[in-house]
C-alpha positions in Angstrom: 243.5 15.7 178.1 244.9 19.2 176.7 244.1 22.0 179.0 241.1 24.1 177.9 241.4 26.8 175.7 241.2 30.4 176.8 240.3 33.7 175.1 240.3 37.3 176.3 237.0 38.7 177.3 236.7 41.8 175.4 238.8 44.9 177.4 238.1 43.1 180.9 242.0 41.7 180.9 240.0 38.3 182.0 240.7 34.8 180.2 237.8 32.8 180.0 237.5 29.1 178.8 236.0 28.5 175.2 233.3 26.3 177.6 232.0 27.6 180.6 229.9 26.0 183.1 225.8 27.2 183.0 224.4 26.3 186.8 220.9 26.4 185.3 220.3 23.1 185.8 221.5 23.3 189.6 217.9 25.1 189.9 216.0 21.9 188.8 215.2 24.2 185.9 215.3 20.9 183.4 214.6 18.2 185.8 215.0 16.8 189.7 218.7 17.1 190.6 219.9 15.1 193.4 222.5 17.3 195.7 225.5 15.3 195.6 225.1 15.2 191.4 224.9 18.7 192.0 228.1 18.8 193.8 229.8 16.8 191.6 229.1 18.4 188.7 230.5 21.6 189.6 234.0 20.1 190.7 233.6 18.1 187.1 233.7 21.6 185.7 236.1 23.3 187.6 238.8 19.9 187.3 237.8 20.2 183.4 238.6 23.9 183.0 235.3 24.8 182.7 236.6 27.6 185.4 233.6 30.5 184.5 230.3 29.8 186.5 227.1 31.4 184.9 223.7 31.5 187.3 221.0 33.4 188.2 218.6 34.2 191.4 215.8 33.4 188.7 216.9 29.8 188.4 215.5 27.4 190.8 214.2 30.7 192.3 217.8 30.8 194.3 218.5 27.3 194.2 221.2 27.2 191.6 222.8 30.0 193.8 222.9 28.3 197.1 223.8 24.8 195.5 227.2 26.9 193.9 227.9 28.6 197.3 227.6 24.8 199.0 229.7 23.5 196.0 232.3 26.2 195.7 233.7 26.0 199.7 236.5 23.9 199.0 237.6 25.9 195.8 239.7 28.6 196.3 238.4 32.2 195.0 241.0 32.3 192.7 240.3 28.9 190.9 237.3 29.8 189.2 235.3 33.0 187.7 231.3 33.6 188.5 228.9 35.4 187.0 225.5 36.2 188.1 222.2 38.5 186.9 219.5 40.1 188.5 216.2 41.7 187.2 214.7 38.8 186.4 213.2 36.3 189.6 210.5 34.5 188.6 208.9 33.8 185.1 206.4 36.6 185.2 208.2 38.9 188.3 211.2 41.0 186.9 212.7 44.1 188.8 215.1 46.1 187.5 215.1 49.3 190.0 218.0 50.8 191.4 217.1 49.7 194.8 216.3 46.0 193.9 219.9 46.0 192.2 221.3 46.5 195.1 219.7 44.2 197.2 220.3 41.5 194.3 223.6 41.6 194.3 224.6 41.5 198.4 222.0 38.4 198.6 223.7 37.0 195.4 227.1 37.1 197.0 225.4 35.7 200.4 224.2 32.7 198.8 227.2 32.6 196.2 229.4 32.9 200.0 231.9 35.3 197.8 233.2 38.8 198.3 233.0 39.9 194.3 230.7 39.1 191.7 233.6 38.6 188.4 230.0 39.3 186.1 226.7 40.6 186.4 224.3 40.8 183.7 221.0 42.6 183.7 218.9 39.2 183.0 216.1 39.3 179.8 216.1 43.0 179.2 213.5 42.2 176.7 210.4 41.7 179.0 210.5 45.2 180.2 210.7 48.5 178.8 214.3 48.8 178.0 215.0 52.5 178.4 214.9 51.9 182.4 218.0 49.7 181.8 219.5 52.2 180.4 218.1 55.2 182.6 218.6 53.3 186.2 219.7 49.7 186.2 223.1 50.2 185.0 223.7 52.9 186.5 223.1 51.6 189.6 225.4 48.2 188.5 228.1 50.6 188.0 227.9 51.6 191.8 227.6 48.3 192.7 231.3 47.9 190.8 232.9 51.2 192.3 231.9 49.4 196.0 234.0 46.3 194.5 230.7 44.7 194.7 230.8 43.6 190.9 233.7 43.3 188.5 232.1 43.9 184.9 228.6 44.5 184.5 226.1 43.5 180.8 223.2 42.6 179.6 221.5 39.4 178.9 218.9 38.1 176.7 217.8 36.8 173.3 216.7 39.2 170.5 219.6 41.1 169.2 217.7 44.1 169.0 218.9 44.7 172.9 222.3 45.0 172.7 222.1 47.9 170.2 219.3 49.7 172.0 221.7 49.7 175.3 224.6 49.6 173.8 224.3 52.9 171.4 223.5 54.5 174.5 225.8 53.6 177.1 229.1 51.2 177.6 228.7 47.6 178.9 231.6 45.7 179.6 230.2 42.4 178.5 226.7 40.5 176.7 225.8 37.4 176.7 223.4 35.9 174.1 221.8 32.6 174.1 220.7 30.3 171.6 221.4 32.7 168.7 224.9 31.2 167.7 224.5 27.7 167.1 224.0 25.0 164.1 220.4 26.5 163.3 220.8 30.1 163.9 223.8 32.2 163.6 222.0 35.4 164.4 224.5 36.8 166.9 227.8 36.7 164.6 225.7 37.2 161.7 224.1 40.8 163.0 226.1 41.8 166.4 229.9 40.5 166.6 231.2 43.0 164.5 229.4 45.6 166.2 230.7 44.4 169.4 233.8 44.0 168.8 234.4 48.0 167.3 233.1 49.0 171.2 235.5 46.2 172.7 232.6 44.7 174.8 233.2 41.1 176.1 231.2 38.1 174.0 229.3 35.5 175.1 227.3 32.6 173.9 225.1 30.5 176.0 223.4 27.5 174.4 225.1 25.7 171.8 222.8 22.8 172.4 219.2 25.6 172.0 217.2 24.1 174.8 217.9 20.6 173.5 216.8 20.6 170.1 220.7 19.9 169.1 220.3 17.0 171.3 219.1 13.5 170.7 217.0 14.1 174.4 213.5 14.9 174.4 212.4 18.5 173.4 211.4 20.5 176.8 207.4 21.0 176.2 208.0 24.9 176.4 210.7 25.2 173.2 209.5 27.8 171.4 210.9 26.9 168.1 208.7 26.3 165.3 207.7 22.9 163.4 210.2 23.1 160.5 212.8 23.8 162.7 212.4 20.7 164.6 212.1 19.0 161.9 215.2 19.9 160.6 217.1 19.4 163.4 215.7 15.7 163.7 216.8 15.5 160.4 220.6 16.8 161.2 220.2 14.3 164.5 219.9 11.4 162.5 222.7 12.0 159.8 224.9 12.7 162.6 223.8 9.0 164.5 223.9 7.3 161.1 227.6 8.5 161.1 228.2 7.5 164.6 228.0 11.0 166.0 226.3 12.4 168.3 224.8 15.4 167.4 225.5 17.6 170.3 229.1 16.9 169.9 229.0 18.9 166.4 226.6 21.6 168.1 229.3 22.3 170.5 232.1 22.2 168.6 230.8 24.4 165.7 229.9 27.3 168.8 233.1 27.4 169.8 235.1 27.2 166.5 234.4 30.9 166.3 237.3 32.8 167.7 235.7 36.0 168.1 233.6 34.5 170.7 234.7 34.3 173.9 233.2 31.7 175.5 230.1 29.7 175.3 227.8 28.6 178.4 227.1 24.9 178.5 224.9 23.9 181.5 224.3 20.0 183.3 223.6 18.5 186.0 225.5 15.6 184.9 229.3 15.3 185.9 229.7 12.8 183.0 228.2 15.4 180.3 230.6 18.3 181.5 233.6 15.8 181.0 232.4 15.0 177.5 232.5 18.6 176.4 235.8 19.2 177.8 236.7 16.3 175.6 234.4 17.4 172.7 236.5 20.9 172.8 240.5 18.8 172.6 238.7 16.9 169.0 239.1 18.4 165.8 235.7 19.4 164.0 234.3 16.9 161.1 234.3 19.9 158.7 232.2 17.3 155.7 229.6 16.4 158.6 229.1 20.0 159.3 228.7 21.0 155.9 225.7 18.5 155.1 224.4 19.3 158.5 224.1 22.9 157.6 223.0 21.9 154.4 219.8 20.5 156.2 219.4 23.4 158.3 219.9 25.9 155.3 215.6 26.3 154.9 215.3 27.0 158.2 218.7 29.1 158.9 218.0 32.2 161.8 214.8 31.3 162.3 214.0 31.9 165.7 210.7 33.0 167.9 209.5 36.1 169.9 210.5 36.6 173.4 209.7 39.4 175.5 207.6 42.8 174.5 206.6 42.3 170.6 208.6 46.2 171.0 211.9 44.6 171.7 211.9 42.5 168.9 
């Protein structure tokens, strides 16, 4: 298989693959993962060149993080990239004081068992009042960096509306978005990129697949998305089957067709899955099936939901 493609994350001097590996699903946060699958799935990645690792303490409430320190032993430091967040630890319980970043990030690296975080983002921004990220949280990331704690430091989350409100106000080295670039909803190039790109902030994508409904599996019970757009996305599911293709196969590949993305966070429990992207990304794109398959979204293009305060929306 051909190596996997790399692109420069914004002014960081970092290469990241076009697919990174999401350790969501290490938490349970989908369904039961057994440990060795776990383990498995990580080396998948790392042998596929899936070589940047996103998590979080919020997923699995610290169980994607201990799974990666367990799975990561063997690998060599300089064989892969990791990126964590903090702020955010349960689904109702975010913190995003000074003094709570900088307990986050020593137990990170404890449970990560690294020295250096390569990325950490300030996780879902949008369920507080954003000013204190501004005012407190990244300030205190950026000492976390100067102690060698933390490479680059961003924000995470899902209404575009957060990136400008930090971002006009202070510098980030990275973002990362999720489930705003994708086969449905191209919000993120669309309103953001460009913007990005002019401050030479790193960009990432996370959810190509948008919680499944680019999937032929069943739709989590908590998707947010709204009737049409499931219905439209069944729709796309079935012209893509009917042409022997499996949906998620075009979902990934159109996410990271875009050059001026960086990379886009994929996450499985599943070593086969991980091996399939790797071999999604080597295929060309079926440019006629994506056309019809946009076609079919086209009434239902950018719609998304509301997450966080209705203020940060």
């Amino acid at each position: 298989m051909k190596p996997m493609q790399t692109r420069p994350l914004g002014k960081t001097g970092l290469a990241f693959p076009i697919i990174s590996f999401g350790a969501s699903s290490l938490g349970q946060e989908f369904r039961k993962v057994d440990l060795n699958e776990a383990l498995r799935s990580v080396r998948a990645a790392l042998d596929a060149g899936l070589n940047f690792i996103d998590t979080s303490p919020f997923y699995g409430r610290g169980m994607s993080e201990v799974l990666l320190g367990i799975a990561l032993r063997e690998a060599p430091r300089e064989r892969y990239l990791i990126g964590t967040k903090l702020g955010r630890y349960d689904l109702h319980h975010f913190d995003f004081s000074a003094r709570r970043v900088a307990e986050s990030v020593d137990v990170s690296l404890h449970r990560l068992g690294v020295e250096y975080l390569d990325i950490c983002l300030c996780h879902d921004i949008e369920f507080v009042p954003m000013q204190q990220i501004v005012d407190e949280t990244i300030p205190a990331l950026r000492k976390a960096q100067k102690q060698g704690k933390v490479r680059f430091i961003g924000v995470s989350g899902y209404p575009m509306k957060l990136f400008r409100f930090v971002l006009d106000q202070t510098d980030l080295d990275v973002v990362l978005s999720y489930n705003q670039y994708t086969l449905q909803n191209t919000r993120f190039a669309d309103e953001l990129v460009p913007y990005l790109k002019a401050k030479g902030v790193g960009i990432m994508n996370a959810g190509p697949f948008s919680a499944r409904l680019l999937t032929n599996a069943p739709l989590p019970k908590w998707l947010k998305e709204p009737d049409n757009v499931k219905a439209a996305a069944h729709k796309a599911a079935a012209l893509c089957a009917k042409r022997g293709v499996d949906i998620a196969k075009l979902a990934l590949q159109f996410s990271i067709a875009n050059p001026d993305i960086t990379t886009t966070i994929a996450g499985s429990a599943n070593p086969d899955n991980i091996r399939k992207w790797a071999q999604w990304a080597a295929e060309p794109l079926d440019h006629q099936l994506l056309a019809e398959v946009l076609e079919i979204f086209k009434p239902v293009k950018n719609i998304g939901h509301l997450e966080g305060l209705p203020e940060n929306n």
